[in-house]
VEXDREN-2710 file (C-alpha; in Angstrom, 1 decimal):
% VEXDREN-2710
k/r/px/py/pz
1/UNK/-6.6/-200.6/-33.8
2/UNK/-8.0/-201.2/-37.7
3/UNK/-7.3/-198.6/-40.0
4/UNK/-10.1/-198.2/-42.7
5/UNK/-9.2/-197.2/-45.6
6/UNK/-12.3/-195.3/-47.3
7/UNK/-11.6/-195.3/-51.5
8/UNK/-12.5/-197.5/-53.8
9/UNK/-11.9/-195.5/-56.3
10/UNK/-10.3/-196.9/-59.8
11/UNK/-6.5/-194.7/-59.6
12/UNK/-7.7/-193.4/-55.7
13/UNK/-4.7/-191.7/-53.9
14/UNK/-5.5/-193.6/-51.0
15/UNK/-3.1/-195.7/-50.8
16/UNK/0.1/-193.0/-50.6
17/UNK/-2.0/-191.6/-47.6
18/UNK/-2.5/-194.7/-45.7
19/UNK/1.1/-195.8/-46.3
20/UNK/2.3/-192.4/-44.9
21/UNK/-0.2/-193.5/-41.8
22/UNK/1.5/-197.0/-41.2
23/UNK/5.1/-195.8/-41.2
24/UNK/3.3/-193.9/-38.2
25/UNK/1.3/-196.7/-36.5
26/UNK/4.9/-198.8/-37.1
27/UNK/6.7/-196.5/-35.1
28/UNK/4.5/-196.5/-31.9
29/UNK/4.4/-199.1/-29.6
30/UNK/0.9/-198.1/-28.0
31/UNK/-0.9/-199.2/-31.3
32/UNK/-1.1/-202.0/-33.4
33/UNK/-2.5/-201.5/-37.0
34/UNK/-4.5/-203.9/-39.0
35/UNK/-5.7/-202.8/-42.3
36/UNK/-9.8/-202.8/-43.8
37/UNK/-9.6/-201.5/-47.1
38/UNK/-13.1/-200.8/-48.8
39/UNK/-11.5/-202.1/-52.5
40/UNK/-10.9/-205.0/-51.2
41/UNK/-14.3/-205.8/-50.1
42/UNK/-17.4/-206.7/-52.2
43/UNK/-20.4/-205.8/-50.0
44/UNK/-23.7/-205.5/-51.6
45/UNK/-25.6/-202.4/-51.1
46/UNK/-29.2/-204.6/-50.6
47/UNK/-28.0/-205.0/-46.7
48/UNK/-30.1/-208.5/-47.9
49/UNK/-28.1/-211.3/-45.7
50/UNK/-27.0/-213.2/-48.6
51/UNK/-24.5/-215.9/-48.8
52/UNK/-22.3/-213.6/-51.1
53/UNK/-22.7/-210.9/-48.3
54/UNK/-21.6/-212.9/-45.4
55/UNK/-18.9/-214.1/-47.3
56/UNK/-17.3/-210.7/-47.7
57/UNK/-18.4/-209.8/-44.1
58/UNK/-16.6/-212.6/-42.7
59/UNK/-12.9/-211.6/-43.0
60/UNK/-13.6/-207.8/-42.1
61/UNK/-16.4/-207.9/-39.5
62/UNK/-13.8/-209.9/-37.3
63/UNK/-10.9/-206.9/-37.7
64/UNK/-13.9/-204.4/-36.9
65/UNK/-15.6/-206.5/-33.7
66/UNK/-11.9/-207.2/-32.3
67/UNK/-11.1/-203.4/-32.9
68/UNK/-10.2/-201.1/-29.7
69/UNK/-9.9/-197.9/-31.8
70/UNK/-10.1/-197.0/-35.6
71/UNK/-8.6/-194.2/-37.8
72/UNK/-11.2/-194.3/-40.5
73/UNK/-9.0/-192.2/-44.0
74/UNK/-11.6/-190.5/-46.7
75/UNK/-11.2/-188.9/-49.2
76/UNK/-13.8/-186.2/-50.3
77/UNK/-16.0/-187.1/-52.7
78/UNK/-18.9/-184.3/-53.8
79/UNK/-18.3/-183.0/-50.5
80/UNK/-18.8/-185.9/-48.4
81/UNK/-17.1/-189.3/-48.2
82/UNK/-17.3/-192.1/-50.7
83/UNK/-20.3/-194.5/-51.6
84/UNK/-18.1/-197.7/-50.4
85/UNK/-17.2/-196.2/-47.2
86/UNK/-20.8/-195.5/-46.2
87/UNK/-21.2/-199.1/-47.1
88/UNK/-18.8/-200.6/-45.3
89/UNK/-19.6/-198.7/-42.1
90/UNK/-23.7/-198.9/-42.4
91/UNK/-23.1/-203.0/-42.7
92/UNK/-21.7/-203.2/-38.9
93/UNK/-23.5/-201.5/-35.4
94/UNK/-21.7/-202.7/-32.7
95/UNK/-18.4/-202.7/-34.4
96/UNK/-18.4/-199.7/-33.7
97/UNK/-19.7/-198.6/-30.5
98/UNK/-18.5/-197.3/-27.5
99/UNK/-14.9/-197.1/-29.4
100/UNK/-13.2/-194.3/-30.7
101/UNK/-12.4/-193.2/-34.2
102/UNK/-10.1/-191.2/-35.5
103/UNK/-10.4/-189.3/-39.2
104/UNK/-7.8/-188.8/-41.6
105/UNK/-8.7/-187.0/-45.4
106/UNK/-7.6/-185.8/-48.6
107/UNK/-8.7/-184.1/-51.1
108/UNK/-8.3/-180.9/-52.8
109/UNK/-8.8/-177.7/-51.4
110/UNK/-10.8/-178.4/-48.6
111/UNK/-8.5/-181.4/-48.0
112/UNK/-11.4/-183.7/-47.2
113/UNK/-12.4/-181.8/-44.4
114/UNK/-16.1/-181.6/-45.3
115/UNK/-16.1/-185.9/-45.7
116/UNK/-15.0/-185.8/-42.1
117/UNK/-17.5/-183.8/-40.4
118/UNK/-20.0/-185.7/-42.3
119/UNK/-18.2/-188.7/-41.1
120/UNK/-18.5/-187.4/-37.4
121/UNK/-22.6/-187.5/-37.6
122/UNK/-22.7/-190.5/-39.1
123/UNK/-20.2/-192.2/-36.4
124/UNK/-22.2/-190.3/-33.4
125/UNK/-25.4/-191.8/-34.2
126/UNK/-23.7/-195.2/-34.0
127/UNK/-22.6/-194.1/-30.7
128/UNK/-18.5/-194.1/-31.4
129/UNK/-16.4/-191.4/-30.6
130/UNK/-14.7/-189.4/-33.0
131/UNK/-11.5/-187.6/-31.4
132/UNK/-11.0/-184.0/-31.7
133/UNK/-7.7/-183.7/-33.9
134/UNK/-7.6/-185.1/-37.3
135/UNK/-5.1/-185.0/-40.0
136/UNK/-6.1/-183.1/-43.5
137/UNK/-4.2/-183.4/-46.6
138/UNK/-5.1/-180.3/-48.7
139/UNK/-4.0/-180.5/-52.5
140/UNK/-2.9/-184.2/-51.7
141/UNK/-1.7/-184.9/-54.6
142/UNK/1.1/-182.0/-54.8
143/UNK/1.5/-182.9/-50.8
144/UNK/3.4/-185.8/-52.0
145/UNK/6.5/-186.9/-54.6
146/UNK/6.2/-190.0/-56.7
147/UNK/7.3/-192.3/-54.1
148/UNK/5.3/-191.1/-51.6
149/UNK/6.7/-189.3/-49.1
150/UNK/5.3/-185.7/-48.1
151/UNK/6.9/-182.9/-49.4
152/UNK/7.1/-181.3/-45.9
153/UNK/6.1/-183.6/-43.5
154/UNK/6.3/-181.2/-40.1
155/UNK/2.7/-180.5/-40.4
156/UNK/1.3/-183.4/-40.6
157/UNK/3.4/-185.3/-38.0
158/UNK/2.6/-183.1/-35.8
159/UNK/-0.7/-183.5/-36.4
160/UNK/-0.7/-187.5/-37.0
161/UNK/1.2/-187.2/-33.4
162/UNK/-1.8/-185.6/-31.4
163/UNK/-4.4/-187.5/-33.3
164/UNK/-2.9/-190.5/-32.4
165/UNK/-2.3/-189.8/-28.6
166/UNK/-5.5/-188.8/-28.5
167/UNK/-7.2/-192.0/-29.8
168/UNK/-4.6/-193.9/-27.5
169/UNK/-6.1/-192.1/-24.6
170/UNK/-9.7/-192.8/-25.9
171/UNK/-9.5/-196.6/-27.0
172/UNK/-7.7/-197.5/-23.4
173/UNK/-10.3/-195.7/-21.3
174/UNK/-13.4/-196.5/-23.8
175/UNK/-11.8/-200.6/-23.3
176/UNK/-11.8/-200.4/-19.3
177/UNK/-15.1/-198.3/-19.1
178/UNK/-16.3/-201.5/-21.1
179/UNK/-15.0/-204.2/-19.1
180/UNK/-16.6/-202.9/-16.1
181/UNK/-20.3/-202.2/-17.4
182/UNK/-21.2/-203.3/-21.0
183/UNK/-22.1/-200.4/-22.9
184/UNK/-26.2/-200.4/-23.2
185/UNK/-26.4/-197.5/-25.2
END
């Protein structure tokens, strides 16, 4: 499973949020996380194949293409998801198909929410499937104290909980449907 992690944003919140989600992955034994994160990548926005370009493609199309399942976390930019996640995703196809993803935001009142039915068109038309349940962190930034840990976390566990099984359930049946006739789409 790769966890994306949407921000690139000089002082994004990202971060807090995605290391709330790997204390999650950690304690499941039905997942495995490896980590994309958009600021660490320098993709140019040309989609022109340039040496620069497949540089930067080569550690994270790997972690993508090897992927059973993704959590993809956004915040909510302008009502919608950032300008580097869009990237990131619109450089890779069949990364992403036939797999399931699974959407995590933040943001302020709307807690992202709007990003991630965005990010549900974008992922249907690249033939992955987004699971139902997500996990929305409205007012994020009062969700959490200074070192990161929620404020009151029996929300969002619960939450993170059926989100999870649910992409477990998806990624294992998506994997076997697979293996027994290549996706054509």
């Amino acid at each position: 499973m790769t966890l994306v992690v949407g921000s690139n944003r000089h002082g994004r919140f990202g971060p807090v949020v995605a290391g709330w989600l790997l204390d999650h992955l950690q304690g499941r034994d039905d997942l495995v996380a490896e980590v994309v994160d958009v600021a660490d990548i320098d993709l140019p926005t040309s989609f022109e194949p340039t040496p620069e370009a497949t540089a930067a493609l080569s550690g994270v199309t790997p972690k993508l293409a090897d992927a059973d399942a993704f959590v993809v976390l956004t915040p909510e930019y302008n009502h919608s998801f950032p300008a580097g996640l869009k990237n990131l995703v619109d450089w890779h196809f069949g990364e992403w198909r036939a797999k399931p993803v699974a959407l995590v935001s933040y943001g302020g009142l709307a807690g992202g929410l709007r990003a991630v039915e965005h990010l549900r068109q974008v992922f249907a038309e690249l033939h992955a499937v987004t699971v139902r349940d997500t996990v929305s962190f409205h007012n994020a930034g009062a969700s959490f104290d200074d070192a990161g840990t929620l404020h009151d976390p029996s929300g969002p566990d619960a939450a993170a909980k059926a989100m999870l099984d649910q992409l477990v359930w998806w990624g294992l049946a998506l994997r076997e449907a697979r293996a027994k006739r290549p996706y054509a789409g």
